[in-house]
FIVO-700033 format. One record per residue (C-alpha): residue in three letters; y, x, z. Coordinates in steps of 0.02 Angstrom, whole numbers. Example, Ala and Ser with C-alpha at 12.3 -4.5 7.8 and 13.67 -1.06 7.14 Angstrom:
BEGIN
(rec 'ALA',(-225,615,390))
(rec 'SER',(-53,684,357))
//
This chain:
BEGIN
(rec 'UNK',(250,-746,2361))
(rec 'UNK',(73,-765,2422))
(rec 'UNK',(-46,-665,2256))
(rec 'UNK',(-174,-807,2270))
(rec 'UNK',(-16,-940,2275))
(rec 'UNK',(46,-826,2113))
(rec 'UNK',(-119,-823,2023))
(rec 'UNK',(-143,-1005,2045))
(rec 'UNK',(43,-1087,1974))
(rec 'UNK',(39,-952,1844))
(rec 'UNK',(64,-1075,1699))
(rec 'UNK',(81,-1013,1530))
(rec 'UNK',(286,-1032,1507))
(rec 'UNK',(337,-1068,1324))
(rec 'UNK',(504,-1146,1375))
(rec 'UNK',(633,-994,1447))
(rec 'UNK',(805,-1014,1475))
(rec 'UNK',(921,-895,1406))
(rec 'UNK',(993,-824,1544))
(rec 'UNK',(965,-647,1573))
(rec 'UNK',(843,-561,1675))
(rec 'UNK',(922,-427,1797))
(rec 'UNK',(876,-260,1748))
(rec 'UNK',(787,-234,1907))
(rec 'UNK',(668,-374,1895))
(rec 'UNK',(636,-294,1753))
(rec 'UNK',(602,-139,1800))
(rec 'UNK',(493,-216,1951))
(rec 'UNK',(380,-329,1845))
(rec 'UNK',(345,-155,1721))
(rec 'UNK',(299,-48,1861))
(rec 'UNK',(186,-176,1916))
(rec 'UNK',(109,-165,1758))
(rec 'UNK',(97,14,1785))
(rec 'UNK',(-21,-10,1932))
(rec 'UNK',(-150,-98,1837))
(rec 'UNK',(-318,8,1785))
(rec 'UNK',(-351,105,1647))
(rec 'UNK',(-522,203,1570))
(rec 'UNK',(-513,351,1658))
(rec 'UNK',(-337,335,1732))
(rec 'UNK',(-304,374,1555))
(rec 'UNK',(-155,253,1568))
(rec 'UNK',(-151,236,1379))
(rec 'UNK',(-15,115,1378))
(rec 'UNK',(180,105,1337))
(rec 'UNK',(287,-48,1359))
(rec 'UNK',(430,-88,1233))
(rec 'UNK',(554,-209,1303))
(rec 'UNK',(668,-277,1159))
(rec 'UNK',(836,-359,1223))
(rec 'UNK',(950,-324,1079))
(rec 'UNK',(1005,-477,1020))
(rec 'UNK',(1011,-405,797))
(rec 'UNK',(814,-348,865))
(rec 'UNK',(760,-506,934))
(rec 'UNK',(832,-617,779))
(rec 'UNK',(750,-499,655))
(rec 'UNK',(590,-495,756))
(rec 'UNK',(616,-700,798))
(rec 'UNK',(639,-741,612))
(rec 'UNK',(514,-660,554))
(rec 'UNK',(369,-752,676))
(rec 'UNK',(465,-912,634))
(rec 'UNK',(453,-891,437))
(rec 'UNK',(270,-851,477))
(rec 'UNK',(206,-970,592))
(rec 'UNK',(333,-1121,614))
(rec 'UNK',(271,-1238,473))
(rec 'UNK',(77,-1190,532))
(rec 'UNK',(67,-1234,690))
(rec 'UNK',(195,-1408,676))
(rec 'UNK',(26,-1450,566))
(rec 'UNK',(-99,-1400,695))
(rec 'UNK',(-175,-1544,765))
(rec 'UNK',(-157,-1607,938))
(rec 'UNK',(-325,-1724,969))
(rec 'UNK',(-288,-1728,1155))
(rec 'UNK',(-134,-1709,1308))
(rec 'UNK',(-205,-1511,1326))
(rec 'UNK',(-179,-1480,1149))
(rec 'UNK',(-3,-1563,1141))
(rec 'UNK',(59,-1476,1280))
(rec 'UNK',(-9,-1325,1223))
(rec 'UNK',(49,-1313,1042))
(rec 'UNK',(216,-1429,1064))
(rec 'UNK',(269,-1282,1180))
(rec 'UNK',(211,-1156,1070))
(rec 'UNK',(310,-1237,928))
(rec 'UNK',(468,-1223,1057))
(rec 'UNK',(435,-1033,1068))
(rec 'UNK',(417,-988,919))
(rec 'UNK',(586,-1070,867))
(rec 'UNK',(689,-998,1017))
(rec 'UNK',(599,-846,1020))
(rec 'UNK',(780,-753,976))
(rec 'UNK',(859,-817,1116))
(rec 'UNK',(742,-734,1238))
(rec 'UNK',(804,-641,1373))
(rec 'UNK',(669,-514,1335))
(rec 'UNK',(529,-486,1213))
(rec 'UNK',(383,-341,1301))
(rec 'UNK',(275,-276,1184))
(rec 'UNK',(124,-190,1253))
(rec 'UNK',(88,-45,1160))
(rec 'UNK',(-50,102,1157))
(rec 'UNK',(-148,247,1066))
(rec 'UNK',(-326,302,1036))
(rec 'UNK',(-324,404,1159))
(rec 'UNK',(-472,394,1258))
(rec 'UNK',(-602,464,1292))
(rec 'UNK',(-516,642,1235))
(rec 'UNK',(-670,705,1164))
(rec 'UNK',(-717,559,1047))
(rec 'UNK',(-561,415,1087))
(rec 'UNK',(-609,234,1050))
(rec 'UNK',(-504,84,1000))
(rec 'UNK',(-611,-20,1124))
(rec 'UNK',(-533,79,1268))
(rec 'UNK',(-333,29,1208))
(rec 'UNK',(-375,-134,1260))
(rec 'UNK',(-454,-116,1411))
(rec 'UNK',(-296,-18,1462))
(rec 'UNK',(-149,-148,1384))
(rec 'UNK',(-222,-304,1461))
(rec 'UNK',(-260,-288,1655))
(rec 'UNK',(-81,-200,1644))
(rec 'UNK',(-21,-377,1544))
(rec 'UNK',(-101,-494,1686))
(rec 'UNK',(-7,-358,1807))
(rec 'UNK',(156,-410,1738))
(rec 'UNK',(124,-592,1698))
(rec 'UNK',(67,-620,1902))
(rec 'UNK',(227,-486,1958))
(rec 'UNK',(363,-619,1842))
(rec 'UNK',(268,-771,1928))
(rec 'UNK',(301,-685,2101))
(rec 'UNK',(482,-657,2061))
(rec 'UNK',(508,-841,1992))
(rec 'UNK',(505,-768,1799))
(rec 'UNK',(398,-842,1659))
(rec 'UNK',(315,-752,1538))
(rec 'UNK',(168,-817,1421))
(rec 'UNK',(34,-711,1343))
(rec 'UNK',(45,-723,1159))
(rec 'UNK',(-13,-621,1012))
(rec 'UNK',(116,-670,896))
(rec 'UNK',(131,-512,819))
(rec 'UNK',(21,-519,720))
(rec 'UNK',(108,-627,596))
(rec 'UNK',(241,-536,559))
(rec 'UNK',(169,-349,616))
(rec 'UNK',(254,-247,449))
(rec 'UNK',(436,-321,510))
(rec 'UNK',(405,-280,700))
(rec 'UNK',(356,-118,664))
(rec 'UNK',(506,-85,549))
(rec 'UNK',(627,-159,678))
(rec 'UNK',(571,-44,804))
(rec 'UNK',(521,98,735))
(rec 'UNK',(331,94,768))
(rec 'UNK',(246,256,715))
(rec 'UNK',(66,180,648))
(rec 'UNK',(-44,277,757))
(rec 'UNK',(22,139,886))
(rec 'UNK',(-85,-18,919))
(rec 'UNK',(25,-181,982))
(rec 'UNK',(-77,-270,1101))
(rec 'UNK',(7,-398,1168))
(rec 'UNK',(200,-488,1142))
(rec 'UNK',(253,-562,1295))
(rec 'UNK',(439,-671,1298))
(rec 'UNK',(496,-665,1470))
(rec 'UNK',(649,-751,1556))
(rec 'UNK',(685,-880,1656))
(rec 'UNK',(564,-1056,1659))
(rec 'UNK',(649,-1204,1607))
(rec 'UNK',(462,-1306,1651))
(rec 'UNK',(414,-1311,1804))
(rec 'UNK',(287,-1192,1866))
(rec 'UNK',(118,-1293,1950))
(rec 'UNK',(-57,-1294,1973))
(rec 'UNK',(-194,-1237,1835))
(rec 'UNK',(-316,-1344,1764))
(rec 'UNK',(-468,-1211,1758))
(rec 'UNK',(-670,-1237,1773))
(rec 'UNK',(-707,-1245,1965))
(rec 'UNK',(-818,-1099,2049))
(rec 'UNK',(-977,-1201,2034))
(rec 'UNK',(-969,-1228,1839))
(rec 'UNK',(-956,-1029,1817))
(rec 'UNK',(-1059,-939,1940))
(rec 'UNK',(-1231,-912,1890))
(rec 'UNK',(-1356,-844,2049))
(rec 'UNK',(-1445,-681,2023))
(rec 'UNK',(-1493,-732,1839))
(rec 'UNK',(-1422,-845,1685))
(rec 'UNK',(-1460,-1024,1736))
(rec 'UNK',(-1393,-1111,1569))
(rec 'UNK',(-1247,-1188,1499))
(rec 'UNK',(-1160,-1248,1663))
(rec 'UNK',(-1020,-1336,1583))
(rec 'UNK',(-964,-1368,1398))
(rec 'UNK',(-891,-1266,1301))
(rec 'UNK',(-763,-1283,1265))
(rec 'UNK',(-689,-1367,1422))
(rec 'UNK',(-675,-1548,1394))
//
């Protein structure tokens, strides 16, 4: 599909079918990851895909133990917030029924002579917007999350993490059951500031 078509119906998809995803979809959407920049061309990245189902349930489990009764208190003051956290509640309880579970993965690598943690991260995200706008142009959804972290000891266990590697991102990906659409961001006028900072252009955050 059109990129600009791709980037703008890219919703955030916390509702996946479990249906599997053909290996070569797969395979497409991680080599378009591949093509995203790095410091350097240092490429400091490595992508774990997890599609075994004793991996997933371990991995699901243990996320669900850790942040199921947390975010069903979260409060949802408005329709953004609902939508946002009712689906994120979803997730996290069918998160071991997941086609596939990526896990975006690198090492302090870079520069060689003096390697900074900063520079992981500037290499595992551009390559995670890669593959989130490659599964929008092949009809997948995926949804940026960072769930990892509550449940990092078991995850690393489960897949045999060595501990000089950082986890970035965890990204489910399958296929939608929502409907992809348009996104609700800040227009061009309430972000662009003209040859020097001209204030607070909009509120923060967005109402």
């Amino acid at each position: 599909m059109d990129l600009f078509d791709a980037m703008s119906t890219c919703r955030a998809m916390r509702y996946l079918k479990s249906d599997p995803v053909e290996p070569d979809l797969i395979k497409k959407v991680i080599t378009a990851a591949t093509w995203a920049p790095s410091p350097g061309n240092s490429q400091g990245r490595d992508f774990l895909l997890v599609s075994d189902q004793d991996k997933k349930i371990k991995i699901g489990d243990a996320i669900e133990t850790a942040m199921a009764s947390r975010v069903a208190a979260m409060e949802r003051p408005d329709k953004t917030h609902r939508l946002m956290l009712d689906g994120t509640e979803h997730l996290v309880a069918t998160l071991k029924s997941c086609p596939v579970l990526i896990f975006i993965c690198g090492k302090k690598i870079y520069p060689a002579q003096a390697p900074r943690e900063s520079f992981i991260w500037s290499s595992i995200y551009p390559a995670a917007q890669n593959l989130i706008l490659a599964a929008r142009a092949l009809g997948l959804g995926t949804v940026f999350t960072t769930f990892q972290g509550a449940a990092e000891p078991t995850i690393r266990e489960t897949l045999s993490l060595p501990d000089d590697v950082y986890i970035g991102c965890m990204i489910p990906m399958g296929w939608p059951d929502k409907n992809f659409g348009p996104l609700n961001r800040e227009p061009f006028e309430n972000v662009v500031h003209h040859n020097q900072w001209q204030g607070d252009l909009r509120a923060y955050p967005p109402q």
